[in-house]
N, C-alpha and C positions, 0 to 999 in steps of 0.2 A: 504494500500500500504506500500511495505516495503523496503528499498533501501539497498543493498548487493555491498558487492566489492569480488573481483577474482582479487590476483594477484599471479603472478609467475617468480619464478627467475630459471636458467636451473640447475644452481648446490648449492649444500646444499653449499659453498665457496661465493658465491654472495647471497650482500645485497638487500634487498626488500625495502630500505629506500624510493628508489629513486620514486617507486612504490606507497607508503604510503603517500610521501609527495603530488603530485600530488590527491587524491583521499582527504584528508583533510579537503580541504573549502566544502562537501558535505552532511558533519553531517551525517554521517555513522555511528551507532552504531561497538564500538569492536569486539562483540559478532559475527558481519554478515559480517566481514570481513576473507575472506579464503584463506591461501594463502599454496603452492606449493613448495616444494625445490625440483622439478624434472623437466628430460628433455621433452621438448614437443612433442615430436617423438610417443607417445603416450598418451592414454588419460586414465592409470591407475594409475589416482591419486585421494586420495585418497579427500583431500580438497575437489576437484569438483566435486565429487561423492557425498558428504555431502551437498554442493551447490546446487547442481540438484535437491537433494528431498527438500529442503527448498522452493527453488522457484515458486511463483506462478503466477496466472492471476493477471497481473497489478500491481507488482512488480516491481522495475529497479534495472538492474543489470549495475555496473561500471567498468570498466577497462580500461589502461593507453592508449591500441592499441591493435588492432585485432587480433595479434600474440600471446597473451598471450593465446589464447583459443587452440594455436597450431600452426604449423607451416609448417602442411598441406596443401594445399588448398581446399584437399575434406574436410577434416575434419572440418576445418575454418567454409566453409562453413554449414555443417551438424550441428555441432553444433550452430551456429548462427539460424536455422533453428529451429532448438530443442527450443530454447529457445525465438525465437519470437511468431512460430505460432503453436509450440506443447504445448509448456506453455503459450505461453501468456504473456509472462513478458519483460519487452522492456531492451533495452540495450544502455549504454551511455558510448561514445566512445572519455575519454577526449581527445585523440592527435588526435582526425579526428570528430568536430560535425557534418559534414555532414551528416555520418551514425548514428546519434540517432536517436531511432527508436520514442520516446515519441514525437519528434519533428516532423515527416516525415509528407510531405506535405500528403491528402487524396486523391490528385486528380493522375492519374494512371503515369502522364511522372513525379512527384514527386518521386515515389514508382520505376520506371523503373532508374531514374537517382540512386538512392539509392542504388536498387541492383546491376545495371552497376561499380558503383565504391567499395563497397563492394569485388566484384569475381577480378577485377581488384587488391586490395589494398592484396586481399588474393591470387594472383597468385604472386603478387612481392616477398611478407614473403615468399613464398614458394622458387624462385628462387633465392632470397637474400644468406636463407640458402644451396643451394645447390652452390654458388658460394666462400661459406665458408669454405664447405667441399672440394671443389676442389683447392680453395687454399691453404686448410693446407696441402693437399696430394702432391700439388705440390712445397711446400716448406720441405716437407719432404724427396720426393724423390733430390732435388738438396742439400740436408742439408746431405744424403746419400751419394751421388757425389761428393761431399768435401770431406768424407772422417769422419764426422760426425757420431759418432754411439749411438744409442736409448736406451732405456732401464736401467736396474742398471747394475751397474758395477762391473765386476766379482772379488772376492776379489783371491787375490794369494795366493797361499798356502804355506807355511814355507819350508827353505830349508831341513828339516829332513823329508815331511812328507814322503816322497816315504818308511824310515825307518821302520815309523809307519804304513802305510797299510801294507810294508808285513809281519811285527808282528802279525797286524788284521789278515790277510791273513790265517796266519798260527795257528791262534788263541791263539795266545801268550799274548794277552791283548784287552781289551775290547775295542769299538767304543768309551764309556764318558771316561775311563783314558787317551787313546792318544787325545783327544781331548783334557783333560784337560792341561797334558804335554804340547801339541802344542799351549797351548793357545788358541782355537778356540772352536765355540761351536759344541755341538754334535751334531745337525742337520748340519749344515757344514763339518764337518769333515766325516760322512757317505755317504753325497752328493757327496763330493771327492772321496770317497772310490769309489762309482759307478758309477761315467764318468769313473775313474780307469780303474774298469773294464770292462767297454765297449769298452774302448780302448784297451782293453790288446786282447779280444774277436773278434778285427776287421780283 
């Protein structure tokens, strides 16, 4: 038997500390610990790809909560699936022992209570997130409504340049000298030139 951790953080920006420290008193070799800097929106990562072929019959695999295997609910649960009674390897679930599977009672209202709060704990992850995305959509759109605008900020372009594109225009000098003149760079300065002239063209 061989004891593995899964863990996962959604952006390469966040730490897996918190993740690590938890999983610790476990005696977990380094080596079988896997961990993820991606979003769980999908399951093309590359970690638990690695993890998957590692795992076997009678194995336990550890992780902090449910959601770290995804934040699906089919998926949740499919892979939870995958990994109890397609491989055979149990899973230990520190924020919820309920659902350890090394522990689960033999007797079948044991196994029914199990899976009962499993599809439930994995219906919430799933609606949690989708309540995240609708409120950053909805603080987006009144962040709009303010008067609020997104994106970078368009830099202004020098009172001479209009001089210099129709230089450029007329081929009087190249896109890198007026750039360099105007002090800005030549990918900026060419950029200019062709809103320029989309606008000149409307």
């Amino acid at each position: 038997m061989n004891k593995y951790a899964y863990i996962r953080v959604s952006t390469k920006e966040q730490n897996p500390e918190r993740q690590l420290a938890a999983i610790q008193d476990y005696d977990i070799a380094n080596e079988n610990i896997y961990i993820d800097k991606i979003s769980g929106k999908n399951f093309v990562r590359p970690q638990y790809k690695k993890l998957m072929k590692k795992l076997k019959h009678g194995d336990i695999l550890f992780i902090k909560s449910i959601d770290r295997l995804g934040r699906n609910y089919n998926e949740i649960l499919e892979q939870w699936k995958i990994i109890t009674r397609k491989l055979g390897a149990d899973i230990k679930v520190i924020d919820m022992p309920l659902l350890n599977t090394d522990t689960m009672h033999e007797d079948l209202t044991g196994i029914f209570i199990s899976d009962l709060v499993l599809q439930i704990l994995a219906y919430v992850a799933e609606t949690e997130r989708s309540f995240i995305k609708q409120r950053q959509a909805e603080g987006i759109a009144a962040a709009k409504a303010n008067g609020v605008k997104f994106g970078c900020r368009k830099l202004e372009v020098p009172d001479n340049f209009t001089k210099y594109f129709n230089m450029w225009q007329q081929g009087e000098i190249s896109t890198r000298k007026a750039a360099d003149i105007l002090n800005m760079s030549h990918s900026t300065f060419y950029r200019r030139c062709c809103e320029q002239l989309r606008n000149c063209n409307k």
